[in-house]
PyMOL commands that place a pseudoatom at each C-alpha (Angstrom):
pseudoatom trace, name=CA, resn=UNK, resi=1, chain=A, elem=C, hetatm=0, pos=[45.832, -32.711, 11.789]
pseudoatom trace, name=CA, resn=UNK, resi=2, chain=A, elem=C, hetatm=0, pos=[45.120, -35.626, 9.002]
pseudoatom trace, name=CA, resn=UNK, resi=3, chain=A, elem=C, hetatm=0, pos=[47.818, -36.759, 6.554]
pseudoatom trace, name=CA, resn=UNK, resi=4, chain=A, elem=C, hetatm=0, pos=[47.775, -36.319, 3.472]
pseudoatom trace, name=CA, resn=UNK, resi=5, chain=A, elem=C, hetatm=0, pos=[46.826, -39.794, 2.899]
pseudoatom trace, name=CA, resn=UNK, resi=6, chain=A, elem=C, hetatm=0, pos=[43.931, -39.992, 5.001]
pseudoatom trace, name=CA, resn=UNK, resi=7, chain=A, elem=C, hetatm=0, pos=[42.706, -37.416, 3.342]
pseudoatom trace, name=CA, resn=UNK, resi=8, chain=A, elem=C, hetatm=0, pos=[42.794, -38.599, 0.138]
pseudoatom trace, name=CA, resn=UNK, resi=9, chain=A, elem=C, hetatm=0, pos=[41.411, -42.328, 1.483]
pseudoatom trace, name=CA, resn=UNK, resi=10, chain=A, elem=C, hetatm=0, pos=[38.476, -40.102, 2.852]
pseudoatom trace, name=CA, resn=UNK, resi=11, chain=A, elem=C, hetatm=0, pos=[37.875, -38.478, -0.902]
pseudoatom trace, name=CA, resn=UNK, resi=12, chain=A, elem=C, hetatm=0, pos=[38.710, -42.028, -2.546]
pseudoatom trace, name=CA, resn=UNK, resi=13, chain=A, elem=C, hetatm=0, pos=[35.378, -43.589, -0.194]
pseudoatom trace, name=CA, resn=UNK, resi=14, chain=A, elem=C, hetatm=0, pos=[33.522, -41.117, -1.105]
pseudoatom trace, name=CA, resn=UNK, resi=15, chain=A, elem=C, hetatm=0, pos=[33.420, -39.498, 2.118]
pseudoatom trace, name=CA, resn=UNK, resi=16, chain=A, elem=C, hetatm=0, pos=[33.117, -35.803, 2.791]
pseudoatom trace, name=CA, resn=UNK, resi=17, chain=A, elem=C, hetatm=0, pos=[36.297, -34.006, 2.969]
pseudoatom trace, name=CA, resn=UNK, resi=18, chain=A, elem=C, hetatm=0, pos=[35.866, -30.095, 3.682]
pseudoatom trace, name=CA, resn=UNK, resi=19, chain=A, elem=C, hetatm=0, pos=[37.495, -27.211, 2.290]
pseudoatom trace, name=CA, resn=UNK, resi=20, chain=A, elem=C, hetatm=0, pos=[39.749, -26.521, 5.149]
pseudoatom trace, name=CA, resn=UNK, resi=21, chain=A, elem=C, hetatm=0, pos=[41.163, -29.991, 5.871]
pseudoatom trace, name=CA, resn=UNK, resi=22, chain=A, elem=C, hetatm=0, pos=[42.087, -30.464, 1.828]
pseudoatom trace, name=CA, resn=UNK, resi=23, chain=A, elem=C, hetatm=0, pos=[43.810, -26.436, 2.233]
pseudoatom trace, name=CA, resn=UNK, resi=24, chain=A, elem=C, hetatm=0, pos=[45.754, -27.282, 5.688]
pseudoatom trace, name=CA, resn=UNK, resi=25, chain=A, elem=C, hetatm=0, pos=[47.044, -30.824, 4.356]
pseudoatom trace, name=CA, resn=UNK, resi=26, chain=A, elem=C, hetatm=0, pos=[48.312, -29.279, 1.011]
pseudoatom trace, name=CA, resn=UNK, resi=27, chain=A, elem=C, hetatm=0, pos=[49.763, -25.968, 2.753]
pseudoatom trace, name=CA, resn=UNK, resi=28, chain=A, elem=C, hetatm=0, pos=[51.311, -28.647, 5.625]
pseudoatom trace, name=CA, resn=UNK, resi=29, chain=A, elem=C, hetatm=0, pos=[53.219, -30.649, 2.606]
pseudoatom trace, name=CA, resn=UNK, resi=30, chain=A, elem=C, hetatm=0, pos=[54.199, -29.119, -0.464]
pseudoatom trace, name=CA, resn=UNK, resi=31, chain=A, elem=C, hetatm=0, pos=[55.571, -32.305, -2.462]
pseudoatom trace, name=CA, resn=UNK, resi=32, chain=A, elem=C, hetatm=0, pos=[54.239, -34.326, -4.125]
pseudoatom trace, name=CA, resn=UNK, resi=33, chain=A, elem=C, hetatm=0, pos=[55.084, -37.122, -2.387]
pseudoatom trace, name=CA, resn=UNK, resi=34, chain=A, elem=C, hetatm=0, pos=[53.906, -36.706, 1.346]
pseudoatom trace, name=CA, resn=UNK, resi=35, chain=A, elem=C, hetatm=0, pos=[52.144, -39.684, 2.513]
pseudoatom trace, name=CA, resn=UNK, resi=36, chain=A, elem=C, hetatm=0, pos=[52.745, -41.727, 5.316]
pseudoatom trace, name=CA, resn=UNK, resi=37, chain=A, elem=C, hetatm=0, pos=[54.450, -44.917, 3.986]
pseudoatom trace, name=CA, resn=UNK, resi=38, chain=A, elem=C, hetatm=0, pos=[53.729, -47.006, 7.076]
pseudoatom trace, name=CA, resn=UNK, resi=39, chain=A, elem=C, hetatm=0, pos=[50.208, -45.901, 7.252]
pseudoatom trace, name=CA, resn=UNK, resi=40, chain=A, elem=C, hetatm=0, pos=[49.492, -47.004, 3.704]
pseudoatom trace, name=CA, resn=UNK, resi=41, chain=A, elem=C, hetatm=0, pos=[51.174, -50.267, 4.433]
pseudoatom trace, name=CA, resn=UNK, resi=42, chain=A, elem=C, hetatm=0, pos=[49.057, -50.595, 7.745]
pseudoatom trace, name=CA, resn=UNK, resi=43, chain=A, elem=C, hetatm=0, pos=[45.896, -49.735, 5.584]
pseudoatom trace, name=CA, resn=UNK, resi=44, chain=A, elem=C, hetatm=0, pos=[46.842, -52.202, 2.477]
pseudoatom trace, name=CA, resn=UNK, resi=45, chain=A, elem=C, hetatm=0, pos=[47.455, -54.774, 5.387]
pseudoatom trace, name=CA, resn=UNK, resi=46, chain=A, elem=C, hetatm=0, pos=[44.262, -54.157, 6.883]
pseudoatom trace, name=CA, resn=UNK, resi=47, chain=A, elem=C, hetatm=0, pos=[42.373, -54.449, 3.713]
pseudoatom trace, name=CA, resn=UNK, resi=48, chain=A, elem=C, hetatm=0, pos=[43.651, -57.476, 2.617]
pseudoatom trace, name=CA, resn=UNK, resi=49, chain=A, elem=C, hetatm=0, pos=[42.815, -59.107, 5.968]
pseudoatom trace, name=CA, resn=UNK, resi=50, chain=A, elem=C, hetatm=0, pos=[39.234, -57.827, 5.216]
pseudoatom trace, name=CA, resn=UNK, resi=51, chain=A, elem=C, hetatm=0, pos=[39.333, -59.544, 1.936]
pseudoatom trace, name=CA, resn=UNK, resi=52, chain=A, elem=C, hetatm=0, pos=[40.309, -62.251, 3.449]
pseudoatom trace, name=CA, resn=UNK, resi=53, chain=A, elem=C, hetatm=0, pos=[37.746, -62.550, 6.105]
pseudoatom trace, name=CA, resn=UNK, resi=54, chain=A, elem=C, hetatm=0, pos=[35.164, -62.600, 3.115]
pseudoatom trace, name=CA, resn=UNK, resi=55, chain=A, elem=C, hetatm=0, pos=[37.036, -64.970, 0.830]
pseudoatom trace, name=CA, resn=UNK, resi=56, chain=A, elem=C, hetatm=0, pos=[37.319, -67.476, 3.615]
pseudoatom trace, name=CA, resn=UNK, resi=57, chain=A, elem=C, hetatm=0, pos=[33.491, -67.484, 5.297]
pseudoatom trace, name=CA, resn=UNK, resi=58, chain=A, elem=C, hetatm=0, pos=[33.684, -70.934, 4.664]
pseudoatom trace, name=CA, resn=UNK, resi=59, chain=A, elem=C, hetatm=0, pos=[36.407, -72.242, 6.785]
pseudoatom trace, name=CA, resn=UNK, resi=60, chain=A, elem=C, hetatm=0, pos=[39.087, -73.213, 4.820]
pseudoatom trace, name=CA, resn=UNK, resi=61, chain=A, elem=C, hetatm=0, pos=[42.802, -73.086, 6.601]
pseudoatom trace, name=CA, resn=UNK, resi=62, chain=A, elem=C, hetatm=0, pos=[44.645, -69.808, 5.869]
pseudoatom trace, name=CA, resn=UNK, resi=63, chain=A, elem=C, hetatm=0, pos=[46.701, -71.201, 3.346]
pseudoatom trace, name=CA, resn=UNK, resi=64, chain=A, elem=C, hetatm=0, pos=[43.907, -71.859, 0.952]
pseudoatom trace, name=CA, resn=UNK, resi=65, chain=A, elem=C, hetatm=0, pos=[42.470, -68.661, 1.563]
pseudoatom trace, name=CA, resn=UNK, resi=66, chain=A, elem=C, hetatm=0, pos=[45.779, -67.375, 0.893]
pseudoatom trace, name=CA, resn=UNK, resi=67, chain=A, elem=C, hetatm=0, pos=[45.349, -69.435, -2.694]
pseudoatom trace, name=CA, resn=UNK, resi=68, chain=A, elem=C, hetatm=0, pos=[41.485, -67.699, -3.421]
pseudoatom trace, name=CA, resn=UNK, resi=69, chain=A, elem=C, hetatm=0, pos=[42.844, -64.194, -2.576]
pseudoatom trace, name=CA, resn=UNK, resi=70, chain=A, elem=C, hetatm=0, pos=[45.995, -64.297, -5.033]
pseudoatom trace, name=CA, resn=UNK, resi=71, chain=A, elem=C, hetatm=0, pos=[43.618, -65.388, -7.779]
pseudoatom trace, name=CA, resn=UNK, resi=72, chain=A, elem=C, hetatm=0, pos=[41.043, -62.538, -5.763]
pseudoatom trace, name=CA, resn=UNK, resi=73, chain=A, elem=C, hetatm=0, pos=[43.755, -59.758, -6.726]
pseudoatom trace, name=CA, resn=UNK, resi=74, chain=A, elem=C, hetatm=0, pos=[44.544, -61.380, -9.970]
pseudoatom trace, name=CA, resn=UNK, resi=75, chain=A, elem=C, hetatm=0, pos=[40.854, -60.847, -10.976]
pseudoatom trace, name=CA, resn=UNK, resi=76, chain=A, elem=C, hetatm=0, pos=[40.927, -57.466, -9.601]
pseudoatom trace, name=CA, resn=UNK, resi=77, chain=A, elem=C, hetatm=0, pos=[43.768, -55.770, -10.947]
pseudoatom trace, name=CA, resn=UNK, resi=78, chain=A, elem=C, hetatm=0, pos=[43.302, -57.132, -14.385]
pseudoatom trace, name=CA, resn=UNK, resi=79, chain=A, elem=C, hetatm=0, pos=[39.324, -56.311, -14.504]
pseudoatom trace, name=CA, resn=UNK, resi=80, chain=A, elem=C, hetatm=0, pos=[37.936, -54.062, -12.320]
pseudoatom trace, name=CA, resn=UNK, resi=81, chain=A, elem=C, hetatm=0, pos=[41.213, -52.031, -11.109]
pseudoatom trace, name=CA, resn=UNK, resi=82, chain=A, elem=C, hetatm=0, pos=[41.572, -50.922, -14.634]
pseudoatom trace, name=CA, resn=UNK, resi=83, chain=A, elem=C, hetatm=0, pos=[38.135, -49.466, -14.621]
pseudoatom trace, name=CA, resn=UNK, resi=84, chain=A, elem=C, hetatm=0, pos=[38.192, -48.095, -11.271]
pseudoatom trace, name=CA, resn=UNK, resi=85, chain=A, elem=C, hetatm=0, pos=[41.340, -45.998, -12.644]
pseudoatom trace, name=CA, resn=UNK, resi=86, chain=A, elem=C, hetatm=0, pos=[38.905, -44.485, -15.413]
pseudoatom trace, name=CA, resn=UNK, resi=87, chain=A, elem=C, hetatm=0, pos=[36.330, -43.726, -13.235]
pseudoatom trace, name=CA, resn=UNK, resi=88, chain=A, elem=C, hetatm=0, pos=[33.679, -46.813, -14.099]
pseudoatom trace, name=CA, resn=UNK, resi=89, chain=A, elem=C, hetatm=0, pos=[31.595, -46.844, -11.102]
pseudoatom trace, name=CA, resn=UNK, resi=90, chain=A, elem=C, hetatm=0, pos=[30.821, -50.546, -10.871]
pseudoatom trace, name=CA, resn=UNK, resi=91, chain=A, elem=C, hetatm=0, pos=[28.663, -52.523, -8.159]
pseudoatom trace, name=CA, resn=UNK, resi=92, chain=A, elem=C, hetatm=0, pos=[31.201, -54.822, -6.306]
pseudoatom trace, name=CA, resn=UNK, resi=93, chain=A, elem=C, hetatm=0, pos=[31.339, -57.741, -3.697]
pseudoatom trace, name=CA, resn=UNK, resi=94, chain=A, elem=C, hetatm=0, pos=[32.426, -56.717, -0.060]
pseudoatom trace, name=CA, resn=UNK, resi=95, chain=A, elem=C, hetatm=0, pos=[35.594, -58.599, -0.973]
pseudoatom trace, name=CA, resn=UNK, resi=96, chain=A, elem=C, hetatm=0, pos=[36.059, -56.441, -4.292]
pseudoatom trace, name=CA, resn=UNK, resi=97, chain=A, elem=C, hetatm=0, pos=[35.551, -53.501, -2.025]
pseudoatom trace, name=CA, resn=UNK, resi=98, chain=A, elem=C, hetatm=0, pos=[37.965, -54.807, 0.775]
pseudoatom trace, name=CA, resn=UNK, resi=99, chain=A, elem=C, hetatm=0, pos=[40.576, -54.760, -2.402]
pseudoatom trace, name=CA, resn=UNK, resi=100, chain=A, elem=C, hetatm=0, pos=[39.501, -51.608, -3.675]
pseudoatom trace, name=CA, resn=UNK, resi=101, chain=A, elem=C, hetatm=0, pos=[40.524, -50.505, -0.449]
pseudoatom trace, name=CA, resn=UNK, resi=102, chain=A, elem=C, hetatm=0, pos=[44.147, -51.992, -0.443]
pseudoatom trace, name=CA, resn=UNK, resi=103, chain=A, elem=C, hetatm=0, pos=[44.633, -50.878, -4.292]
pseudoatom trace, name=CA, resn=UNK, resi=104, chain=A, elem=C, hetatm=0, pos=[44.160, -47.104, -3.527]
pseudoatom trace, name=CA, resn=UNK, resi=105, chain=A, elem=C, hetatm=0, pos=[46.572, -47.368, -0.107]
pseudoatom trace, name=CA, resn=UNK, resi=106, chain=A, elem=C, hetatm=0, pos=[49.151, -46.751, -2.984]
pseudoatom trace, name=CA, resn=UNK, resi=107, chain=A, elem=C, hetatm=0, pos=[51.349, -49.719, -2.179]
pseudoatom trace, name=CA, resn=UNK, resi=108, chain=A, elem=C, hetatm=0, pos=[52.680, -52.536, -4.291]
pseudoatom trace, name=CA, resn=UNK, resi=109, chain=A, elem=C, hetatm=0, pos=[49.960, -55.518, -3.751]
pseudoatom trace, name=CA, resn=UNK, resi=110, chain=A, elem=C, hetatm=0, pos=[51.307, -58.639, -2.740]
pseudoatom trace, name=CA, resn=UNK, resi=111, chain=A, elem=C, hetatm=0, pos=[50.433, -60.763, -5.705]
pseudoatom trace, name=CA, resn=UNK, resi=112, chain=A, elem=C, hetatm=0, pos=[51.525, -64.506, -4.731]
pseudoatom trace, name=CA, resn=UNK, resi=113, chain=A, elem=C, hetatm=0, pos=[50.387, -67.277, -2.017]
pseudoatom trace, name=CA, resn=UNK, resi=114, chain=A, elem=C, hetatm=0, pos=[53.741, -67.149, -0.183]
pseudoatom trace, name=CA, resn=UNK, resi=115, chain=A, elem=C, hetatm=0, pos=[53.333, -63.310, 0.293]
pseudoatom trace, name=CA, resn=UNK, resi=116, chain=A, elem=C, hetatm=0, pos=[50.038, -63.081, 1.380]
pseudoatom trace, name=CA, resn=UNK, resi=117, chain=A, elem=C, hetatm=0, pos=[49.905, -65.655, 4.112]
pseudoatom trace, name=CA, resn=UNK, resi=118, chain=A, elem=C, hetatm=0, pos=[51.292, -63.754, 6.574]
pseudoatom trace, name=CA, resn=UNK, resi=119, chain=A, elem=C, hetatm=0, pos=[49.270, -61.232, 5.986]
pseudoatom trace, name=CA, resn=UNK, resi=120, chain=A, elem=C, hetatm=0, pos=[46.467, -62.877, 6.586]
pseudoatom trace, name=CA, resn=UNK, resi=121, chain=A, elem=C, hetatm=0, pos=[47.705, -65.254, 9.347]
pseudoatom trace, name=CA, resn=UNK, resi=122, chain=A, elem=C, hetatm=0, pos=[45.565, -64.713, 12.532]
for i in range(1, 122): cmd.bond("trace and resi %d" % i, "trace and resi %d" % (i + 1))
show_as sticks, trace
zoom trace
């Protein structure tokens, strides 16, 4: 059986989700509130690393890639976050879409150098 959260990463990618999977995750957890914490964590985690791999295709040490991806999900939240939330389909960079990812685990983005070097530390 899925979580509730995969689920609704699977609907959020665009991905098909059928009838019976969306029926047995709702019957399975009647609050509102039945994700996974860790796994959203995992999967912000994860996406930011992705991000990362794209800011950084040139080389730079991790602290400087650190640097572009706080001003990365600076950009993001402030510009295309708030139109994702509307439902503005826009076209987007594979790092936009790495942070797309980590914006709809649900979790509170790190948002400063110190915090996301270790998550991007190799």
């Amino acid at each position: 059986m899925k979580t509730a959260f995969e689920v609704a990463l699977k609907i959020a990618n665009g991905e098909y989700v059928s009838k019976s999977e969306a029926l047995e995750v709702l019957v399975s957890c009647p609050d509102a509130d039945c994700g996974d914490r860790g796994a959203r964590i995992r999967a912000r985690n994860m996406a930011l690393q992705e991000a990362a791999v794209f800011i950084g295709a040139d080389g730079e040490s991790e602290w400087v890639v650190a640097e572009r991806l706080e001003h990365a999900v600076l950009r993001f939240r402030c510009g295309m976050w708030r139109r994702i939330k509307y439902g503005a389909i826009l076209p987007m960079a594979p790092s936009e879409k790495a942070l797309k990812k980590a914006f709809l685990s649900g979790v509170r983005i790190p948002t400063t150098q110190r915090r996301l070097y270790p998550l991007i530390r190799t």
